[in-house]
C-alpha positions in Angstrom: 109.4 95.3 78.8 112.3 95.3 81.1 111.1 96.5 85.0 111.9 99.6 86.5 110.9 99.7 89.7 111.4 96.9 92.7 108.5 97.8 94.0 106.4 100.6 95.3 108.6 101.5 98.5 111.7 102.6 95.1 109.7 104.2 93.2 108.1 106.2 95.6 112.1 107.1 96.5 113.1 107.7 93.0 109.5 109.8 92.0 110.5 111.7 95.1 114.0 112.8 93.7 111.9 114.7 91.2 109.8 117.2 93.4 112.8 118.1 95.6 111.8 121.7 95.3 108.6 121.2 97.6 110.8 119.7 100.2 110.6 121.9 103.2 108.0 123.7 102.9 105.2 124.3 105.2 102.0 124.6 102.8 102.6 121.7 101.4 100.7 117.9 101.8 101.3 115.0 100.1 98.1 112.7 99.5 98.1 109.0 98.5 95.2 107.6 96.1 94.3 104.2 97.7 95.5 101.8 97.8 98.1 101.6 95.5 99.2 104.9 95.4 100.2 105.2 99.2 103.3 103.2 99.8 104.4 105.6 97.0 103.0 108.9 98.4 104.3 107.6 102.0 107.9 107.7 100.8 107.4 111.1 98.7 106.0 112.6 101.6 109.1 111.2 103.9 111.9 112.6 101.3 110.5 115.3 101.4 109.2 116.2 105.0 105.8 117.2 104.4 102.2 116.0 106.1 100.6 112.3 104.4 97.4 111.7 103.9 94.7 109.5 102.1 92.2 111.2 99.6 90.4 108.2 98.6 87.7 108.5 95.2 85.1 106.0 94.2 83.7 106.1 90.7 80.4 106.0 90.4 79.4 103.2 88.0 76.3 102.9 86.0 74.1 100.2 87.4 74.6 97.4 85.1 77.1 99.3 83.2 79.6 99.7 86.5 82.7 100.1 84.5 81.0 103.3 82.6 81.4 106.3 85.0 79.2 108.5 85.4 81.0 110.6 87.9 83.3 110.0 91.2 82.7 111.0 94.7 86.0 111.9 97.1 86.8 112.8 100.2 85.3 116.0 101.7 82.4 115.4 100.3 83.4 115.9 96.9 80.8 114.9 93.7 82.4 115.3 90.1 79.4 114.1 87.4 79.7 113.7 83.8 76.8 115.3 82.2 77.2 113.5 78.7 76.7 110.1 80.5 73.6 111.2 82.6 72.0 112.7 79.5 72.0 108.8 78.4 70.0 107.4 81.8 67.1 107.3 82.2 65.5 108.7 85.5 69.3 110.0 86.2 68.7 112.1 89.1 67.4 109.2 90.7 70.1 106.9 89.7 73.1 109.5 90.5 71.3 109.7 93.9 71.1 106.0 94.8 75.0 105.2 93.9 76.0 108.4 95.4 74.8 107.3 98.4 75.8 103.4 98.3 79.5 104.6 97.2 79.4 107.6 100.1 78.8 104.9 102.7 82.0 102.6 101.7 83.8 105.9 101.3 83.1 107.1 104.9 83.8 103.1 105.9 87.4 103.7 104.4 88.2 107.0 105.8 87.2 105.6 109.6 89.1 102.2 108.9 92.5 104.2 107.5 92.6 107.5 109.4 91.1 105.3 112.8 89.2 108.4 113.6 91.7 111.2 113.0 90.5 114.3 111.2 90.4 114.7 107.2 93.4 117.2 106.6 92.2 120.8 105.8 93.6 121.5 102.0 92.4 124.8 101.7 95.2 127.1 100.3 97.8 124.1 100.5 100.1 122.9 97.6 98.8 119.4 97.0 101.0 116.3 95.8 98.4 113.5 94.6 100.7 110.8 94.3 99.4 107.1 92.8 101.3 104.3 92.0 101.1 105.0 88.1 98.9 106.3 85.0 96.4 103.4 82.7 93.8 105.5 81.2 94.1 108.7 84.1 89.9 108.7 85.0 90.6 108.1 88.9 92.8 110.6 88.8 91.3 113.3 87.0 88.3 112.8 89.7 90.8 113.3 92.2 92.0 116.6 90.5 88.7 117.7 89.7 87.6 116.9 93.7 90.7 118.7 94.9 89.8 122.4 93.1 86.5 122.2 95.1 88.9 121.6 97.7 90.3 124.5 97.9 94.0 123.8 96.6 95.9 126.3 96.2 98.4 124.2 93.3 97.6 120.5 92.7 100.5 118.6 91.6 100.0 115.1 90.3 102.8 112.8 90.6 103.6 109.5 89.1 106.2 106.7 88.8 104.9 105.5 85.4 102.1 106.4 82.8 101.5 106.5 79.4 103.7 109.6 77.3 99.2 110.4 76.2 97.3 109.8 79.8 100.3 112.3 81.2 99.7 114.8 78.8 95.7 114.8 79.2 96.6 115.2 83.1 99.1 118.3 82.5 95.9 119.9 81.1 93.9 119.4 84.2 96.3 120.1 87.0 98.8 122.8 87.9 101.8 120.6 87.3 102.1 117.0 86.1 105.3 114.6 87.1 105.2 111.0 85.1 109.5 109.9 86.2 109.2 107.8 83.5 106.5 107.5 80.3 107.0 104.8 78.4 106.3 104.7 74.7 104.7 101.0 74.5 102.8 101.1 77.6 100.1 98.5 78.8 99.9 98.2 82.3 100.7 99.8 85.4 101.9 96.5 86.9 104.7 95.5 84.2 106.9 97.8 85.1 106.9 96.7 88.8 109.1 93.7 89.8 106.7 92.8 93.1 103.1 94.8 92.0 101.8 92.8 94.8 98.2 94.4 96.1 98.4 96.9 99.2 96.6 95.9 101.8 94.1 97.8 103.8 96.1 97.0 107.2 99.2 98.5 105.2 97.6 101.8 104.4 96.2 101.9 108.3 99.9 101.3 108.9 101.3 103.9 106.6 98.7 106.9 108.0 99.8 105.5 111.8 103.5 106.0 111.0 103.3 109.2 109.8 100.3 110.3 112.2 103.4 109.6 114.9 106.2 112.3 113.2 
């Protein structure tokens, strides 16, 4: 499979090219899904001229069974559960409590370490862009969509460089508007369509928020 993107810097500029209609406007914010996803958002937000934030989600795995979810927590204060997965546990309430709480506390550790103690954005009413830095099997993200609606968002657009032609479809169901720039029939992985799919950093993301924190 032949790259498309250099890295996440481009396709952050060319996913931009293809929300050009929110450029400009004043109820809009463009949120990054860490850490991946916000060199991308960075750029969209950049093109065009709108607020950048973080909104950062941690699944909540079950204990010895972390990669099953059982639901996601995001920022705000946000819980999403899956009910079919807590019928299956035993003592759930219990359980849901207990990761809840170790996943809030590395949560709140994020938000302090990236926003260096600048205020959550309010997105109440606001046109949100949740940008990441492509589409595998779309969970994180439709935690993020799901934790935006009890946000408040008046329009949630989810915005891509790369997904699977199926993952993109499943998110056009759950948000307002869906933007994959490029859905590839044979897909695998995020990263093979990246020339340098390098990991972001922590300090990069602090970086990012910084930059745009200054305009």
């Amino acid at each position: 499979m032949e790259r498309i993107f250099s890295d996440r810097t481009e396709a952050g500029r060319l996913l931009a090219e293809k929300l050009l209609k929110y450029a400009g406007r004043t109820d809009v914010i463009v949120l990054g899904l860490p850490r991946g996803g916000v060199p991308v958002a960075f750029e969209v937000a950049q093109r065009l001229g709108a607020p950048f934030d973080v909104f950062i989600v941690r699944k909540l795995g079950v204990p010895g069974f972390e990669e099953l979810a059982v639901g996601a927590i995001a920022s705000g204060g946000v819980r999403v559960l899956n009910a079919d997965v807590m019928r299956a546990i035993p003592n759930a309430d219990e359980v849901i409590e207990s990761i809840t709480a170790k996943e809030t506390a590395e949560l709140e550790r994020r938000e302090q370490h990236y926003r260096d103690g600048r205020p959550a954005p309010d997105l109440r009413d606001r046109i949100v862009i949740l940008v990441d830095d492509g589409l595998a099997t779309g969970a994180t993200m439709r935690a993020a969509v799901k934790a935006l609606r009890q946000c408040g968002a008046a329009r949630i657009v989810v915005a891509v460089p790369v997904g699977p032609p199926d993952t993109c479809r499943e998110i056009e169901e759950e948000a307002d508007e869906t933007v994959c720039a490029t859905t590839p029939e044979f897909f695998q992985a995020v990263g093979q369509y990246y020339e340098d799919f390098s990991q972001t950093s922590d300090e990069e993301v602090r970086e990012l928020l910084a930059r745009a924190a200054q305009n």
